[in-house]
MDAnalysis code that builds the backbone (N, CA, C; Angstrom):
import MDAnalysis as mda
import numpy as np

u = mda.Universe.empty(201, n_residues=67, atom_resindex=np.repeat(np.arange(67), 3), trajectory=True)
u.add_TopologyAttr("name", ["N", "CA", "C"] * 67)
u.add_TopologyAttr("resid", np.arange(1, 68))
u.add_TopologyAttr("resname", ["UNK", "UNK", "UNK", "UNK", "UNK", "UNK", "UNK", "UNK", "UNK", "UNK", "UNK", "UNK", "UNK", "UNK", "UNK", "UNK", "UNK", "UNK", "UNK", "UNK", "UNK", "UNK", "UNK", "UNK", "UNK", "UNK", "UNK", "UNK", "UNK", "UNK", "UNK", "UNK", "UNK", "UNK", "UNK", "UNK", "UNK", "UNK", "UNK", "UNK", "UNK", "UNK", "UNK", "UNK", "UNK", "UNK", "UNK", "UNK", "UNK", "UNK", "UNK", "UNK", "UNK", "UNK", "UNK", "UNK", "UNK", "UNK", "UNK", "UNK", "UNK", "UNK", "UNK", "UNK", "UNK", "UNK", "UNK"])
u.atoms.positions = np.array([
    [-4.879, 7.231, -14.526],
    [-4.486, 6.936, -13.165],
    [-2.958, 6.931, -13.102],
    [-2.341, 7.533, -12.085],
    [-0.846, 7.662, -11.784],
    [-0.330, 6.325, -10.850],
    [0.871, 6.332, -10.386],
    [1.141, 5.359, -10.011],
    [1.278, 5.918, -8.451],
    [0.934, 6.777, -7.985],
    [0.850, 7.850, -6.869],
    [-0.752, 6.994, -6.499],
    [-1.672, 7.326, -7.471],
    [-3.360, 7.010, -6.460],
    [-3.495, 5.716, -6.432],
    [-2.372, 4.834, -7.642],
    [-2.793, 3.581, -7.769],
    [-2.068, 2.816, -5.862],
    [-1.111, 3.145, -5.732],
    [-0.590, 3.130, -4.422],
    [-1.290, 2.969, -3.384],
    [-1.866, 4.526, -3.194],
    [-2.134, 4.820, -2.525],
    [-4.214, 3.968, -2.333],
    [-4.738, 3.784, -3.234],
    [-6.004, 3.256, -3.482],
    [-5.467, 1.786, -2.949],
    [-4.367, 1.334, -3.182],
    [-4.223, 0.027, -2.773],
    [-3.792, -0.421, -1.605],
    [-2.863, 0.677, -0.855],
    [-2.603, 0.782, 0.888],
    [-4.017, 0.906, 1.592],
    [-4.661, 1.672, 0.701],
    [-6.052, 1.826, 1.847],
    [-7.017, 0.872, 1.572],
    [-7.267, 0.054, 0.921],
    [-7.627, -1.181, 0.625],
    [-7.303, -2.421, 1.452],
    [-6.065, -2.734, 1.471],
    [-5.251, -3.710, 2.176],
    [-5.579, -3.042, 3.675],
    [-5.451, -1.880, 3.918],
    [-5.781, -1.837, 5.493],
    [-7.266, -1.631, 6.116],
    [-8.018, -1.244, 5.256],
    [-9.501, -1.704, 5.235],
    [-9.579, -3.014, 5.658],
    [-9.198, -4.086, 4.582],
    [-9.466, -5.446, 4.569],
    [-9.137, -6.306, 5.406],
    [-7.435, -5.603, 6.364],
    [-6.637, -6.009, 7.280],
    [-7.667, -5.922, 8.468],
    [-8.605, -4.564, 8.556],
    [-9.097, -4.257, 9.776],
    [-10.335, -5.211, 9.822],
    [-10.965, -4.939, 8.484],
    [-12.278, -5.907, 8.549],
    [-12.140, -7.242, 8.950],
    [-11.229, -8.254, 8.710],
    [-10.575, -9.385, 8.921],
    [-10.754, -9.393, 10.079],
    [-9.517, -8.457, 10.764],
    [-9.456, -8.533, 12.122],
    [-10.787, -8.766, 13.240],
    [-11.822, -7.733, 12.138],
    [-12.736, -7.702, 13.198],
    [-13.675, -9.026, 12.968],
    [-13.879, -9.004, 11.912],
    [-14.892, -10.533, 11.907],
    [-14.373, -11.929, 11.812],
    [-12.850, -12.256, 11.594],
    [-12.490, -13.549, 11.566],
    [-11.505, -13.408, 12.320],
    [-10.349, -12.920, 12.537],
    [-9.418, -13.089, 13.660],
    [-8.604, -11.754, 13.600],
    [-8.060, -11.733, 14.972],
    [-6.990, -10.549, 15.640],
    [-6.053, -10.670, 15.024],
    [-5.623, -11.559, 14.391],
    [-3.942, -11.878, 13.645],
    [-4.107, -11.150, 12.620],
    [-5.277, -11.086, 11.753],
    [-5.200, -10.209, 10.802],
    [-5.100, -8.644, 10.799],
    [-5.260, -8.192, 11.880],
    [-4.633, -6.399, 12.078],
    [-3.004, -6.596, 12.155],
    [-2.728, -7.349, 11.698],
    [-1.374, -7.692, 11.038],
    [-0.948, -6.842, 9.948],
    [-1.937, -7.467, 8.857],
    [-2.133, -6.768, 7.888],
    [-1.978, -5.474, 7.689],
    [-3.047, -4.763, 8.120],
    [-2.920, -3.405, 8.537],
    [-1.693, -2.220, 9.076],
    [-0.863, -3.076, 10.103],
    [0.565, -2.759, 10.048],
    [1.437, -3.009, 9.255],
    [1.449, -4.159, 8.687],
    [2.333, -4.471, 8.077],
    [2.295, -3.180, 6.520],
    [0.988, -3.002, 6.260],
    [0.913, -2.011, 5.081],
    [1.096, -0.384, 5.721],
    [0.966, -0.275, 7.166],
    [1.883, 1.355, 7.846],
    [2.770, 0.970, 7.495],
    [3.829, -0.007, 7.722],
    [5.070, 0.102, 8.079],
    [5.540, -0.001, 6.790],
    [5.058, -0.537, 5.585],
    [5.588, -0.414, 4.343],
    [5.247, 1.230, 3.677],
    [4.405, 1.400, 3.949],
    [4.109, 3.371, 4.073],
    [5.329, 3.889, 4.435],
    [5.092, 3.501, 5.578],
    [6.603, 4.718, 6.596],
    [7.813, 4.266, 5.718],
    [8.156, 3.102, 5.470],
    [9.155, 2.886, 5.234],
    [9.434, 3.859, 3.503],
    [8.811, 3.435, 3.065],
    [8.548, 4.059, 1.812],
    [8.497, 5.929, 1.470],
    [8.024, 6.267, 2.132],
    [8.524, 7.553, 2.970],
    [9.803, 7.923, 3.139],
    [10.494, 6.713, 4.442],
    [11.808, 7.283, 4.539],
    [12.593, 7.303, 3.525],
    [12.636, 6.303, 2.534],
    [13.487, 5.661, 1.457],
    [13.161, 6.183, 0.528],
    [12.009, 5.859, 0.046],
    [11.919, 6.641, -1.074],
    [11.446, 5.183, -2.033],
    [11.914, 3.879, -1.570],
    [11.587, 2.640, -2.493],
    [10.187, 2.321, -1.801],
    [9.099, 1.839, -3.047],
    [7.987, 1.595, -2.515],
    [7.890, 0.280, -3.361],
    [7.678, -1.050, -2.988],
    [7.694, -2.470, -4.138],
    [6.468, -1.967, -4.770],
    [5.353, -2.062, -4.431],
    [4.290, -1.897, -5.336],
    [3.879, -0.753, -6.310],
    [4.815, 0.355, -5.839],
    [4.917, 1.861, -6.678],
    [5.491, 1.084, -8.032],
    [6.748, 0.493, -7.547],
    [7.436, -0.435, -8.762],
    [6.928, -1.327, -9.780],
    [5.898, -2.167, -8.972],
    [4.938, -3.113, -10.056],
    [3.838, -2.576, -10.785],
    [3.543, -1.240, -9.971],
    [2.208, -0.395, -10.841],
    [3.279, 0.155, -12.179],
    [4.417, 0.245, -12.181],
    [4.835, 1.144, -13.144],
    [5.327, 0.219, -14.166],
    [5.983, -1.301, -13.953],
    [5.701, -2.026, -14.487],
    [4.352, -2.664, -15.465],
    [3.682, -2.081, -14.620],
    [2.207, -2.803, -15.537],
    [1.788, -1.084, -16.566],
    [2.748, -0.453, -16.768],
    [2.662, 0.613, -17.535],
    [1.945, 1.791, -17.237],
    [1.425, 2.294, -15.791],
    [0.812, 3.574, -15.145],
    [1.949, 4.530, -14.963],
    [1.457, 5.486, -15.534],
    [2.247, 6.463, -15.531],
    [2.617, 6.999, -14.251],
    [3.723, 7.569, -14.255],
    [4.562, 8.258, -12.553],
    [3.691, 9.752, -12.302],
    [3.924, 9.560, -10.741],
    [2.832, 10.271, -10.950],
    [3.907, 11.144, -10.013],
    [3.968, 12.437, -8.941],
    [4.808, 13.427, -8.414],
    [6.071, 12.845, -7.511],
    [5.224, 11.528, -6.546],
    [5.641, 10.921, -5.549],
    [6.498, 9.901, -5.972],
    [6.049, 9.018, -6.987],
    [6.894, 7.897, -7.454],
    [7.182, 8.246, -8.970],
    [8.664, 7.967, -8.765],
    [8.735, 8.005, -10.142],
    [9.948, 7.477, -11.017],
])
């Protein structure tokens, strides 16, 4: 596993979970869900992603996108 799917398996996770939240326990939680776009986009523009950083820390190899 790269540090590219590990990312990316974990943005779509968190916004799964953000949405599911939202829908069965409260609206505050599609919070979540933005809050993990906007760390996307941002990550995008910049190029710094925090959690690209801690996957590579925990020793997953770089994968095209992060590296």
């Amino acid at each position: 596993m790269t540090i590219d799917s590990a990312v990316l398996m974990l943005a779509g996770s968190m916004v799964l979970a953000g949405l599911a939240l939202g829908w069965f326990v409260s609206p505050w939680f599609l919070l979540l869900a933005a809050f993990v776009g906007l760390n996307l986009l941002q990550a995008g523009i910049t190029g710094f992603c925090p959690a690209a950083r801690m996957f590579g820390r925990l020793g997953l190899r770089a994968g095209p996108a992060f590296r």
